[in-house]
Every structure is written in structure tokens, then in C-alpha cells.
N, C-alpha and C positions, 0 to 999 in steps of 0.2 A: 504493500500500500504506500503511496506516494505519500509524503509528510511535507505537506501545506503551512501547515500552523500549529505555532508551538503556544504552548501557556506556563510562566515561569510564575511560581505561588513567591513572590518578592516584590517587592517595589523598582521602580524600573530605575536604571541606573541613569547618573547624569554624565551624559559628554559621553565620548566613545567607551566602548566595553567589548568583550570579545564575542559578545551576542552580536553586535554591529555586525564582526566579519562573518559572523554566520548566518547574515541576513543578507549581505553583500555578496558573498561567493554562492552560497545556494538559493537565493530568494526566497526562503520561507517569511511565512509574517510569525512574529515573535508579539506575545502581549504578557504584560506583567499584571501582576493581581496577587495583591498580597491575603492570605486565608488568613490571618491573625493580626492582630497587634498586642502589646505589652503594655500594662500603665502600672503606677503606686495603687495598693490595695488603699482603701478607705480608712480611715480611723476607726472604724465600730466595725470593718473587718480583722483589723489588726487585734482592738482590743478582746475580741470574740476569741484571739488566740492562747488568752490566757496569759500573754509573755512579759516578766519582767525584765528590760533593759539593764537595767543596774545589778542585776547580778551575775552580770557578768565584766569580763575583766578587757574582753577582745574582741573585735569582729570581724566578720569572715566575709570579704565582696569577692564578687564573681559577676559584679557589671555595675556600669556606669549608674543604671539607671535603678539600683538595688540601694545606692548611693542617694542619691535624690529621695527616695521613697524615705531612705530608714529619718534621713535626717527632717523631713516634714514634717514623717509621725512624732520625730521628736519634742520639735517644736510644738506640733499642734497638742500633745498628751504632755507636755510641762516638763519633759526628761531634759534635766541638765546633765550633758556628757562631758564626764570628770576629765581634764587635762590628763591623767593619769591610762584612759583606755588606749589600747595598742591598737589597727588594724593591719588584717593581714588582705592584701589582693591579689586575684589571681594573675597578675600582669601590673608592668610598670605602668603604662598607662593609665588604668585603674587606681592605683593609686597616686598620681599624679593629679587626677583628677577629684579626687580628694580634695587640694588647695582651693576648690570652691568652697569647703564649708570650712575647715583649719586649718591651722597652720602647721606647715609640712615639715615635719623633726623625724629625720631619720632612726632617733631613738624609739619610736612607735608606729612607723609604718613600714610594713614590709613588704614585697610581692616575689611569685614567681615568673616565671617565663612563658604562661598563659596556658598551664595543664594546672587543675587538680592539685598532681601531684607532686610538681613544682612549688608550688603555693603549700605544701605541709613540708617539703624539707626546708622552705625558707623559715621557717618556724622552729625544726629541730629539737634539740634537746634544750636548747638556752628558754624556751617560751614555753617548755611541754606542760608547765603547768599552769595557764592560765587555763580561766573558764571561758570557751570559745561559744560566740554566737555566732552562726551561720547564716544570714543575711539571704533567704530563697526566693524562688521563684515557685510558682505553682506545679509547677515542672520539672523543678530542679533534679539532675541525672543524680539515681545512688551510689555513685563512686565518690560521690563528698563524703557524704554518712559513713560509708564504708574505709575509705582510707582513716578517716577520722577516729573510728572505731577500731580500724588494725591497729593503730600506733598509738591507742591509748588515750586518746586525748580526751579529755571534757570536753562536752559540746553540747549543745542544742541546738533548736532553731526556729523561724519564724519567718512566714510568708511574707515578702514587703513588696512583690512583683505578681501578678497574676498576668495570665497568657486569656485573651478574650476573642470569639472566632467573630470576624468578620461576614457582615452578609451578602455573600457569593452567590446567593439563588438566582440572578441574574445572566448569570454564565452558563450557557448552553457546550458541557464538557465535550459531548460529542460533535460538536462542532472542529475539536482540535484532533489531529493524531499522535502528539506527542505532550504530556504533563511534567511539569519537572517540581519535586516535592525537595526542600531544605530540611525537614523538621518533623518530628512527630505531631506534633501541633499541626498542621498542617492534613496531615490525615485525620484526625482529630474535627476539626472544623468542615473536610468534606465530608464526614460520616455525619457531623450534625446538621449540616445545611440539607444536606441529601441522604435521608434516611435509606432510600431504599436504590441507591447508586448502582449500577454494573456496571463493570468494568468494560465487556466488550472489546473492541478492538484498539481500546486507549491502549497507549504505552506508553508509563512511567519508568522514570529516571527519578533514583534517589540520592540524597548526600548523606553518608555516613552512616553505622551501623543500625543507630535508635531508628532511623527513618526506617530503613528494611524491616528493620521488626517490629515496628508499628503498621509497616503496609501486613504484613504477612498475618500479622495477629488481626485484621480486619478484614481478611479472607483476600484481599490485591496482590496481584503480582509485579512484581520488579522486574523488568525486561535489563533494563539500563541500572546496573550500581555504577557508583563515585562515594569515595576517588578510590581509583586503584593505580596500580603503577603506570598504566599506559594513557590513563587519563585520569589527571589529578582534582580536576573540577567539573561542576557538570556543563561548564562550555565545551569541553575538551571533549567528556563524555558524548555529548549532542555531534561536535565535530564528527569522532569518530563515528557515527550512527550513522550519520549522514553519508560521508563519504564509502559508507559502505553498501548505501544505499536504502540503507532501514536494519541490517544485521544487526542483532544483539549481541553483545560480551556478556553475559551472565557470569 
């Protein structure tokens, strides 16, 4: 089957991308349409969590915008955060990003190299014993929980991001031959817009493992995985699809 038009569940990029060349060298039409978006949970969501801030000693970012949320609900729920709390991020960045709400003393903010588990050796044995708050998302993968829990560490956590599905019902699927999924969420948000979806002759392209086994556990199949070694992205992935004429790498 010929592949006309693609559908990428993201917001569309700005200025050139490598979706351009793949619209340029094979003339497909490419539309972007994001299935979700992310916001700070509410104050009487948060509170509903039960969670004291103050008792703990550290917290634990894993995005910008987990950042913004925690320090709102701060503000809006009266929590004065003692000069004396550490953070730990998962990337320099992240916590660089931080200097929007404090001021930035490398005596208490730490990051890794943007894994996980980067982000718990920068902690190591010098901080193993703070009581860490995990700063999540609704979403959030259990590989936190669980390395946290390998090495010991106090932890808790609390929702300060929730993932909310987009309405899609608009978008005629079979209209396209080719979907390309980022995210669990993303499947997620087609099972609820489209309760009763088939699959048919779509073929999806996923990114990374949660994705595949969030299509799989929803009875879809993965024609196209990403990334693997001969296509690192799912441009790359599509590229090669293409030039092969619609063949799958499974």
C-alpha cells in the first residue's frame, strides 16, 4: 500500500526538521497532532495526596515543568522551603533551571546526565541518607521507584504533573497509512478518544520500549520500532520505511 500521509502524535516542529526531507524527497503529506499535553496538578489534587513537603530533606526533578508545578503548590499551600533542602535533577539542565525559583549553590543541587540512573549515583553514598521526595508525573516510569529502592534510599513521592488526553475525535485515523506514537500516553489517549479503534491496515511506528508495550498490551501492533541501531529516530525509522517502499524492520 502506497503511504500518502503520515500522522506524527507531537506538535509540529518549527523551521526545518528531518520530517521536511521526508516530505521533500518522497512527497508524503506529514501532519502533526499532539494526543496529550502535560500541566501542574491543582492544589486540592495535590492536597488529596496526603503529602507533607517538609518532611522531607531532598527532591527529586525529572523535568522542567515538575519544577514549576512543585514550587506553585508551594507557594499556593504556605510551604516555606528551608535554604537547607538539596535537589537532585535528572540533567544539568534541569537543574539549571532551577535558578528561576533559587538561588543556584552547588552545595545542594545536583544532576545526572539525563538517565535515572545517572541522577542516583550523582547522589551516592555522600547524600544516601536524606529523605528523598520524588517530584512525578502521572506517568512517571518505575525505574525511579525501583533504583531508589535497590540502593536503599528513603523516598517517597507525589504527583505534581499529570499527563491529560487531548481531543482527537476529529481525526479521521484511516484517512492516514502510516501513525507514528512517542509515548504511552499517546496510546493511552487513542484508546480513550476511540473506544472501539481497529487497527486495520494502519501502521505504526513507535519510540522506545514503554511505547511497544503499551501498543501491545492494547491488542496494536508495531510494524515500525525506534530507535534501533539502523534507525535511531523515528525520522530515520519512516526514512527507512519509505525507501523501502513500505517494508517493515520488526
Amino acid at each position: 500500500m502506497e503511504t500518502k500521509r503520515i500522522l506524527i502524535s507531537q506538535t509540529e516542529p518549527s523551521g526545518t526538521s528531518p520530517y521536511t526531507d521526508l516530505i521533500a524527497k518522497w512527497g508524503v503529506s506529514i501532519d502533526f497532532r499532539p494526543f496529550f499535553r502535560v500541566e501542574g496538578v491543582s492544589v486540592r489534587d495535590f492536597i488529596a495526596q496526603r503529602v507533607t513537603i517538609l518532611d522531607y530533606t531532598a527532591i527529586v526533578f525529572t523535568s522542567r515543568l515538575a519544577i514549576d508545578s512543585f514550587f506553585k503548590i508551594c507557594e499556593q499551600t504556605r510551604v516555606n522551603v528551608p535554604e537547607t533542602m538539596k535537589y537532585f535533577c535528572q540533567s544539568e539542565a534541569i537543574a539549571v533551571y532551577l535558578q528561576k525559583y533559587i538561588v543556584y549553590r552547588k552545595r545542594k543541587i545536583f544532576y545526572g546526565t539525563g538517565t535515572v540512573a545517572s541522577m542516583v549515583a550523582a547522589i551516592g553514598t555522600k547524600h544516601k541518607n536524606e529523605n528523598f521526595l520524588i517530584a512525578c508525573t502521572d506517568s512517571l516510569k518505575p525505574d525511579v521507584h525501583k533504583l531508589f529502592t535497590k540502593e536503599n534510599l528513603k523516598h517517597g513521592s507525589a504527583v505534581f504533573v499529570r499527563t491529560v488526553n487531548n481531543d482527537i475525535r476529529d481525526i479521521n485515523l484511516h484517512e492516514y497509512q502510516v501513525a507514528a506514537f512517542y509515548s504511552p500516553a499517546d496510546v493511552k489517549s487513542l484508546q480513550d478518544n476511540y473506544p472501539d479503534f481497529r487497527q486495520d491496515n494502519l501502521v505504526f511506528v513507535t519510540y522506545g520500549p514503554s511505547t511497544a508495550k503499551a501498543m501491545k498490551e492494547a491488542g496494536l501492533a508495531v510494524a515500525i520500532p525506534a530507535p534501533t541501531p539502523e534507525a535511531r529516530s523515528i525520522a530515520e525509522a519512516l526514512a527507512r520505511y519509505l525507501e523501502t517502499g513500505g517494508t517493515t524492520h520488526e
